[in-house]
N, C-alpha and C positions, 0 to 999 in steps of 0.2 A: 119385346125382349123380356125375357123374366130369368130368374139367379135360377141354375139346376140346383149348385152345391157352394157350398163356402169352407175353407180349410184353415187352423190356424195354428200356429210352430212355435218356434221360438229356437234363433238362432242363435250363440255365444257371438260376442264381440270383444271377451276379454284381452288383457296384454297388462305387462309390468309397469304401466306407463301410470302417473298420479297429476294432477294438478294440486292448486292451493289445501283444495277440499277435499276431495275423494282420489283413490287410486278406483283401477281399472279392472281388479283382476277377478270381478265375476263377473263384468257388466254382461247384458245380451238384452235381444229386443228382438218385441212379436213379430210375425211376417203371418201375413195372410194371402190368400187367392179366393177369388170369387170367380165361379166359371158358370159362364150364363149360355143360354140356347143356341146363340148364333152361332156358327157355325160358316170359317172360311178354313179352304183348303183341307177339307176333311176333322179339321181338328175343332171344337169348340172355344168361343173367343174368351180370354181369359186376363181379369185384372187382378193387379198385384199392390201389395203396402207394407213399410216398413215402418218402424216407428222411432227414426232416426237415432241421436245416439245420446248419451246423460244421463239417460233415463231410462229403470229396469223394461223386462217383459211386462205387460200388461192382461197377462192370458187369462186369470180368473176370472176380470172384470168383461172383458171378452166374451167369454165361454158362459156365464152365466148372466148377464144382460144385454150386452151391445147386439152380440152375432143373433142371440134367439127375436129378438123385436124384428131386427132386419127380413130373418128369413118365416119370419108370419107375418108377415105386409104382403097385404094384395101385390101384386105385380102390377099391377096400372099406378098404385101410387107412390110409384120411384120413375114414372115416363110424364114429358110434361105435355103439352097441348096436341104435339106435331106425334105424340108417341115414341119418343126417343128420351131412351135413359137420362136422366136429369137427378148428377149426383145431390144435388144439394137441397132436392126432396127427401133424401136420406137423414139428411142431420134432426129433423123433429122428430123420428119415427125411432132413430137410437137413441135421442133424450127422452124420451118419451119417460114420464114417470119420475123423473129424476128433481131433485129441486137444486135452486140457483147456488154459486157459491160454490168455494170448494174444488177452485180447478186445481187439475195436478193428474193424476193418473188416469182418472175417466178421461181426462183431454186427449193424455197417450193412446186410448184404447181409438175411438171415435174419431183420431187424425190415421190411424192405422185401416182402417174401414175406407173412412173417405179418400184418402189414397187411390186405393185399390177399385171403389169406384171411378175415378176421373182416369185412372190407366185404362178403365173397361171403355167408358164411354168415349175418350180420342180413340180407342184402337176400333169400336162400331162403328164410328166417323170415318175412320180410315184415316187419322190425322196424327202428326205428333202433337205431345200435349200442347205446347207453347204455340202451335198456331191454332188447335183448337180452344185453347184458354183465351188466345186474341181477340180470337174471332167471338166471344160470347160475352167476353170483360173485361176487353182494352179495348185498342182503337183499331184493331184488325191490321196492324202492322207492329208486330213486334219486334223486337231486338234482334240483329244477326250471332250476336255476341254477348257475350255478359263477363264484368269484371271477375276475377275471381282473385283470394289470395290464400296463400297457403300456409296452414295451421298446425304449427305444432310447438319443438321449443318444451315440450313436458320434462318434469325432473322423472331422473329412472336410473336406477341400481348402478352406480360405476360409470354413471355420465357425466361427464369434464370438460370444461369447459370449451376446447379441440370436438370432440363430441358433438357438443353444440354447433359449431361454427362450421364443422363439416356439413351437420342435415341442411341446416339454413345454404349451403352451398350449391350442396343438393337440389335441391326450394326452387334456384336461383336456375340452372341447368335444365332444370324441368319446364322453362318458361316465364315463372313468378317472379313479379317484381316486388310484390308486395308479402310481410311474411310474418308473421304473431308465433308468441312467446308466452310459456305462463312464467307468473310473478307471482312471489304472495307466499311461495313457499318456502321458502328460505328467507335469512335476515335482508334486512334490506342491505346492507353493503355487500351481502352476495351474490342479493341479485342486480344491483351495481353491476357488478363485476360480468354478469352476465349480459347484463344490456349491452356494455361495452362490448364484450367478446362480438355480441351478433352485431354491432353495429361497424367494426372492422371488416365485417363481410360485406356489409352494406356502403363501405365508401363513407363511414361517417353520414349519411342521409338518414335520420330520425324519420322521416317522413314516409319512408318505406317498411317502418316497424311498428308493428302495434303488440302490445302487450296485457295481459288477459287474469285478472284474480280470481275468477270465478266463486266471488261475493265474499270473500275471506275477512276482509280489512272492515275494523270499525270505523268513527269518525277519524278519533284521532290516527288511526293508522293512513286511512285515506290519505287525509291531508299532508300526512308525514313523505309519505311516497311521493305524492302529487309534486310537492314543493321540490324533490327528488330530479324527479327525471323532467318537470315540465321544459327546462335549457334543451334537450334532446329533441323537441318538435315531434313528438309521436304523431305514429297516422294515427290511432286513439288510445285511449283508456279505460279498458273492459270491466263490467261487470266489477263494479272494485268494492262494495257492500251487497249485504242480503237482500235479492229483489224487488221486495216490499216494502224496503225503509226509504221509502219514496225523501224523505228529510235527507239525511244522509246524500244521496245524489243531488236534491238542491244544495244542498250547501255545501258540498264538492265542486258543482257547475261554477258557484261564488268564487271561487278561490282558484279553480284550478283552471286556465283559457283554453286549453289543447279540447281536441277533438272528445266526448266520450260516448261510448256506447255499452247498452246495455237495452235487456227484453226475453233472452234465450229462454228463461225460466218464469214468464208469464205466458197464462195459457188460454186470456179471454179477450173479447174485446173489452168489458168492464176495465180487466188490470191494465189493460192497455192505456185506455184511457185516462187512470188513476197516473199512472207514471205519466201521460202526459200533461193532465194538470196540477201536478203537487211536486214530482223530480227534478223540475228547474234545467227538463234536455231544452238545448237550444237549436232549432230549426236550423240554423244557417249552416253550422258544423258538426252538431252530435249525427248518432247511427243510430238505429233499433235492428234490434235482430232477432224479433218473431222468429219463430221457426214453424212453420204451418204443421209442417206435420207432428210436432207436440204438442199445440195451442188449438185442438176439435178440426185439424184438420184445413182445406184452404176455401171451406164452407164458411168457418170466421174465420178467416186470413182474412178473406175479401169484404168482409162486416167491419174490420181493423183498417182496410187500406180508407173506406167512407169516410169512418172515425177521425182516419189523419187528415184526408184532406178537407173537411169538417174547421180541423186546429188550424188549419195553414201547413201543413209537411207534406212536402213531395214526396214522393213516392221513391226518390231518389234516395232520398235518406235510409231506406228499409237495404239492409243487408242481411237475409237471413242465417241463420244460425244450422247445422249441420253437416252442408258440406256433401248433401244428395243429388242424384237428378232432378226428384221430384221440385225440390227448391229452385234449380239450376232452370226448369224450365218456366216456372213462376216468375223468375225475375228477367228473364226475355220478354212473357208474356204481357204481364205489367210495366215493363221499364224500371225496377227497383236498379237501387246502386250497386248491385251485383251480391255476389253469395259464395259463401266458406267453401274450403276445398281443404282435405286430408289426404294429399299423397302418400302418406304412410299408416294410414289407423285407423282401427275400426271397420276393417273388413272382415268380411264379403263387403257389407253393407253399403260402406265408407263410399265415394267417389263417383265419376261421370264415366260412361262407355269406355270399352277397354282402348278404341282407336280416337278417343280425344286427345287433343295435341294444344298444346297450352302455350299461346305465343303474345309477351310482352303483359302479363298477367289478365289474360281474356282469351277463352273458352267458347269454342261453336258450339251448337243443338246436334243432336242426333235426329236423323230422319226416320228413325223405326217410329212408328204410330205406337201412338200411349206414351207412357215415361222413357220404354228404352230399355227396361232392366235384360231384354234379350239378348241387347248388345254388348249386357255386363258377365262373359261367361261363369264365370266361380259364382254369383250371384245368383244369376237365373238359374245355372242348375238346383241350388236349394232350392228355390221360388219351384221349380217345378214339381220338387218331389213330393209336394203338399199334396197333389192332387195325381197324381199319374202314379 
């Protein structure tokens, strides 16, 4: 097997939508194709990646390091023993040169790559990815299913609280039991008001709502919330400080018993790690939510899953952060606790195969070999025009 050519974009993913931190109205993110020798059915085999959502394009760093390293490597050293593509001889070959520290955009670039490889090598295999990821770094029996819930609840132009309680209905119609909200932008008695609104939809069950700051809140904000809503029984408590104030999150855990989760914005196994010796997550009830394809891709995902079970954490505990296939199949493959879903945002990108049907908050695999994005129309047609 050797790469002919490699291509890379950059699609918009914007929309009026804000959380606590940021609005949304330029985001976009790189997409790549790599199309290598093989060749079935006339056409040349071809992998694809995206570089999920939070986070801009990555395309300098891309264009002028990642892609050129990749495609001046011998061709034997991206194939492992048996001579078969072996994405995760690619990750030294794009660090190459690079010194430690410092994750954040090179993650994005290098999880956008490895992507795009692991789609090339299940679709060589002939496999889809979740049973070829099983097959090489689970137990060779992966999930039929995987939890999913559905994310959104963002503040937006002229959106009332009816607004609210309609998507979340929505949510609900679509399958999802389960359903997140952001907080943090608004006073806190308005977003009261909110919590309540969504949780009229929900029958009064806290336990079917999670709610999302996306690192907003200081200590004493935290705790002011915390003290807030914890009578509500949240399914958790997102990201509610800056993800590096590893203090902060201990001494939220102190105080505050509900579920919390937090990780989307760590991109190593190092930071991984830090958060899991200094942030005070507790194993029996918090979440992590790596997102691979932000954090060098699922080359360390799988150096992070070691990591956890290393500390003592299941694998269970891992919900990633995105809300793609790529993840969707990651967490069949490994048995994580399941993984984000955005029925409404961030497309193309955003979501699982167009004929995915979402019953009781859990999600089948698609049987197309690789990730699947073939089976994501509006998607793969961009994906293709990279290259064709």
């Amino acid at each position: 097997m050797k790469i002919r050519s490699v291509h890379e974009g950059v699609v918009p993913i914007s929309s009026s939508i804000r959380n606590a931190w940021i609005d949304f109205s330029s985001m976009d993110c790189s997409i790549v194709a790599i199309v290598s020798d093989v060749v079935r059915d006339g056409k040349p085999v071809v992998g694809y990646g995206f570089n999920s959502n939070g986070r801009y394009s990555a395309g300098e760093i891309l264009r002028r390091r990642i892609l050129p390293r990749l495609t001046a490597a011998e061709p034997d050293a991206l194939l492992n023993e048996a001579g078969e593509l072996d994405p995760t001889r690619a990750w030294p070959i794009m660090m190459d040169n690079e010194k430690p520290g410092g994750h954040g955009e090179r993650s994005v670039a290098v999880g956008v790559v490895d992507m795009a490889l692991f789609d090339l090598a299940a679709k060589i295999a002939d496999q889809p990815l979740y049973r070829y990821l099983s097959d090489r770094y689970g137990d060779g029996q992966p999930d039929d299913s995987v939890f999913v819930y559905a994310a959104g609840g963002y503040y937006a132009p002229g959106k009332g609280l009816s607004d609210l309680q309609d998507e979340m209905r929505g949510f609900l119609d679509q399958g999802y039991r389960v359903v997140k909200m952001k907080i943090g932008g608004a006073d806190l008695s308005e977003d009261l008001q909110r919590i309540e609104a969504v949780l009229e939809v929900l029958d009064g069950d806290g336990s079917r709502l999670a709610v999302d700051v996306n690192g907003r809140f200081d200590l004493d904000t935290a705790l002011r919330y915390g003290r807030a809503i914890e009578p509500y029984g949240l399914f958790w408590y997102e990201e509610v400080g800056d993800p590096l104030d590893y203090q902060l999150n201990a001494v939220l855990s102190e105080h505050y018993s509900g579920p919390i989760a937090t990780g989307e914005n760590l991109f190593s196994v190092q930071d991984a790690r830090n958060l899991i010796r200094y942030g005070g997550m507790r194993a029996d009830r918090d979440y992590l939510q790596f997102d691979p394809a932000l954090s060098y891709g699922l080359t360390e995902y799988l150096r992070t899953q070691e990591m956890l079970a290393q500390h003592g954490w299941s694998s269970r505990r891992c919900i990633p952060h995105g809300g793609h296939q790529f993840s969707l199949h990651i967490a069949a493959a490994l048995k994580l606790g399941g993984n984000e879903s955005y029925p409404g945002e961030f497309q193309p990108t955003g979501g699982f195969a167009d004929d995915a049907v979402v019953r009781d908050s859990r999600v089948g695999l698609t049987e197309i070999p690789g990730i699947g994005f073939e089976g994501k129309q509006a998607f793969y047609d961009v994906l293709r025009r990279l290259h064709e």
